[in-house]
C-alpha positions as CSV (number, residue, x, y, z in Angstrom):
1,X,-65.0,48.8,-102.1
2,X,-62.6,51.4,-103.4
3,X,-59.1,50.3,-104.6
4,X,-56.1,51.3,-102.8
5,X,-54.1,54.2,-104.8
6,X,-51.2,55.7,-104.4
7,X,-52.3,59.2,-102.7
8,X,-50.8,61.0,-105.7
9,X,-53.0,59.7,-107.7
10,X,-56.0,60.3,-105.5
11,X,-56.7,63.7,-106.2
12,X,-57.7,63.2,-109.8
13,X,-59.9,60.0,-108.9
14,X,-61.7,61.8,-106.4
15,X,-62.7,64.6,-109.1
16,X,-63.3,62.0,-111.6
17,X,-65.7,60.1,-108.9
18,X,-67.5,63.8,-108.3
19,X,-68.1,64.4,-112.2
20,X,-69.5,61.1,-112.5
21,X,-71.9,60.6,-109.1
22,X,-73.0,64.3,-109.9
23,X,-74.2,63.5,-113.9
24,X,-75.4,59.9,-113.1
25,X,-77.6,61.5,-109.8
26,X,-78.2,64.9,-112.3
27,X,-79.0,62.7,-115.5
28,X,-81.4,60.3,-112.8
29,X,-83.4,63.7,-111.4
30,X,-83.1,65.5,-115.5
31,X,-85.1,62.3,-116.6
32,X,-88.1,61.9,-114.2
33,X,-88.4,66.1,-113.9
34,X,-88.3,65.8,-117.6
35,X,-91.1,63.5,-118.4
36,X,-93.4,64.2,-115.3
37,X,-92.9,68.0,-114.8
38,X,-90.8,69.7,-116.9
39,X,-92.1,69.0,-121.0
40,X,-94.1,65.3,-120.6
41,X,-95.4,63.8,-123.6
42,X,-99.2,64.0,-121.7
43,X,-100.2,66.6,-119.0
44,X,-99.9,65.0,-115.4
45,X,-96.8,63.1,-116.5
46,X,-96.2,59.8,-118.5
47,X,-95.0,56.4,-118.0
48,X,-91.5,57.5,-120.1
49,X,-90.1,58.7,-116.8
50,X,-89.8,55.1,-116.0
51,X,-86.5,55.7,-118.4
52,X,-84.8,57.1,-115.6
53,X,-85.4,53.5,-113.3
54,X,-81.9,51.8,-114.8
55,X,-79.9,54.6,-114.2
56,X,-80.4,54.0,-110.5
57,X,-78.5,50.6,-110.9
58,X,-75.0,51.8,-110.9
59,X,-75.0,54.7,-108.1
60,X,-74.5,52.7,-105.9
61,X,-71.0,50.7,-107.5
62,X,-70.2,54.8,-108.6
63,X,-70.4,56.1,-105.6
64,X,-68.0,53.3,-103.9
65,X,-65.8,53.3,-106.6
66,X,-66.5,49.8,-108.0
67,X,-64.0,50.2,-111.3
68,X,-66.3,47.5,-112.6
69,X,-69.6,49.4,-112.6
70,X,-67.8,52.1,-113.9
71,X,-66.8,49.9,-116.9
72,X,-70.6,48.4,-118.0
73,X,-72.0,51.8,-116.9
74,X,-70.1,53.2,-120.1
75,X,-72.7,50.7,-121.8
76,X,-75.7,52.1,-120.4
77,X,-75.3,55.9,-120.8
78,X,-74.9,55.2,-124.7
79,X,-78.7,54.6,-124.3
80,X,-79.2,58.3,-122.6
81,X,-76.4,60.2,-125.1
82,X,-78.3,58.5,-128.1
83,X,-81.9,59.8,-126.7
84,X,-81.0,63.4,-126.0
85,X,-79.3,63.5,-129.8
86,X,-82.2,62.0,-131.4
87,X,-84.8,64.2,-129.3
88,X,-82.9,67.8,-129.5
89,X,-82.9,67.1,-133.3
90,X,-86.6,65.9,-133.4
91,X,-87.8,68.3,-130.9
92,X,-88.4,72.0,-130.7
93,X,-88.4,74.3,-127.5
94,X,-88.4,73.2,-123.7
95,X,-87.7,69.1,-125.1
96,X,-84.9,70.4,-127.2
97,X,-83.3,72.2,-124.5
98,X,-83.7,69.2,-121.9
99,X,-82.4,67.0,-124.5
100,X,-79.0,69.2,-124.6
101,X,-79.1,68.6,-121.0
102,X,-79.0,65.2,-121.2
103,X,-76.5,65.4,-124.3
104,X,-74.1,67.2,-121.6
105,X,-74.6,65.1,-119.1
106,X,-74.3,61.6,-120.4
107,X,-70.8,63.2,-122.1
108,X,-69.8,64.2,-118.5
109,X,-71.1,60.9,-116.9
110,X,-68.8,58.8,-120.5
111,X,-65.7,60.9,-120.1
112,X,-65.1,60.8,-116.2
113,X,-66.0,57.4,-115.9
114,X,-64.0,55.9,-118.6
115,X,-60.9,58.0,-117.1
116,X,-61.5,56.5,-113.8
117,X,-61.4,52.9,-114.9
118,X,-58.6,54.0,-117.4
119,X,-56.6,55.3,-114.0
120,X,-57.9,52.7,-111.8
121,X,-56.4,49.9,-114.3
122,X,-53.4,49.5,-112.9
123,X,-54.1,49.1,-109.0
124,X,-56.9,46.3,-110.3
């Protein structure tokens, strides 16, 4: 459930729930197009797509506006940021350039949710 706010302060939570639905859902799809279309480590796909499976956890707390999930999601996207640095500087080409992607997203996805439950502190 979403906490009450004072409506002048809804305006920016509303943004700040849009940047972070729209990089969790855009980081979700940039994984499993990534490693099953995109630049997969074997033709036809692998099993690393299955990356993308605990990333579907906290849509459903983000999109409600559960301060909570936006707190341990912080936790997980470390895990997505750390990936994408490691792989655009290992990899070369198509890889590097998805791995950007999920550089920009996961920084999106870390700064918009740590504002919202920054905001949302004082109405919990």
């Amino acid at each position: 459930m979403a906490l009450p706010v004072h409506a002048a302060a809804a305006h920016p939570l509303r943004a700040l729930r849009l940047a972070a639905s729209g990089s969790l859902l855009g980081l979700l799809i940039l994984c499993v197009a990534w490693e099953m279309w995109l630049s997969p480590l074997r033709p036809g796909g692998s099993l690393l797509a299955l990356k993308a499976l605990p990333l579907s956890l906290p849509i459903p707390g983000i999109l409600n506006g559960r301060r909570y999930t936006y707190q341990w999601s912080l936790m997980l996207i470390l895990a997505y940021f750390a990936e994408g640095v490691v792989r655009a500087w290992s990899e070369r080409g198509v890889s590097q350039w998805l791995a950007a992607a999920e550089i920009a997203l996961s920084l999106v996805f870390f700064a918009s949710a740590a504002a919202y439950a920054r905001l949302t502190r004082a109405a919990a």
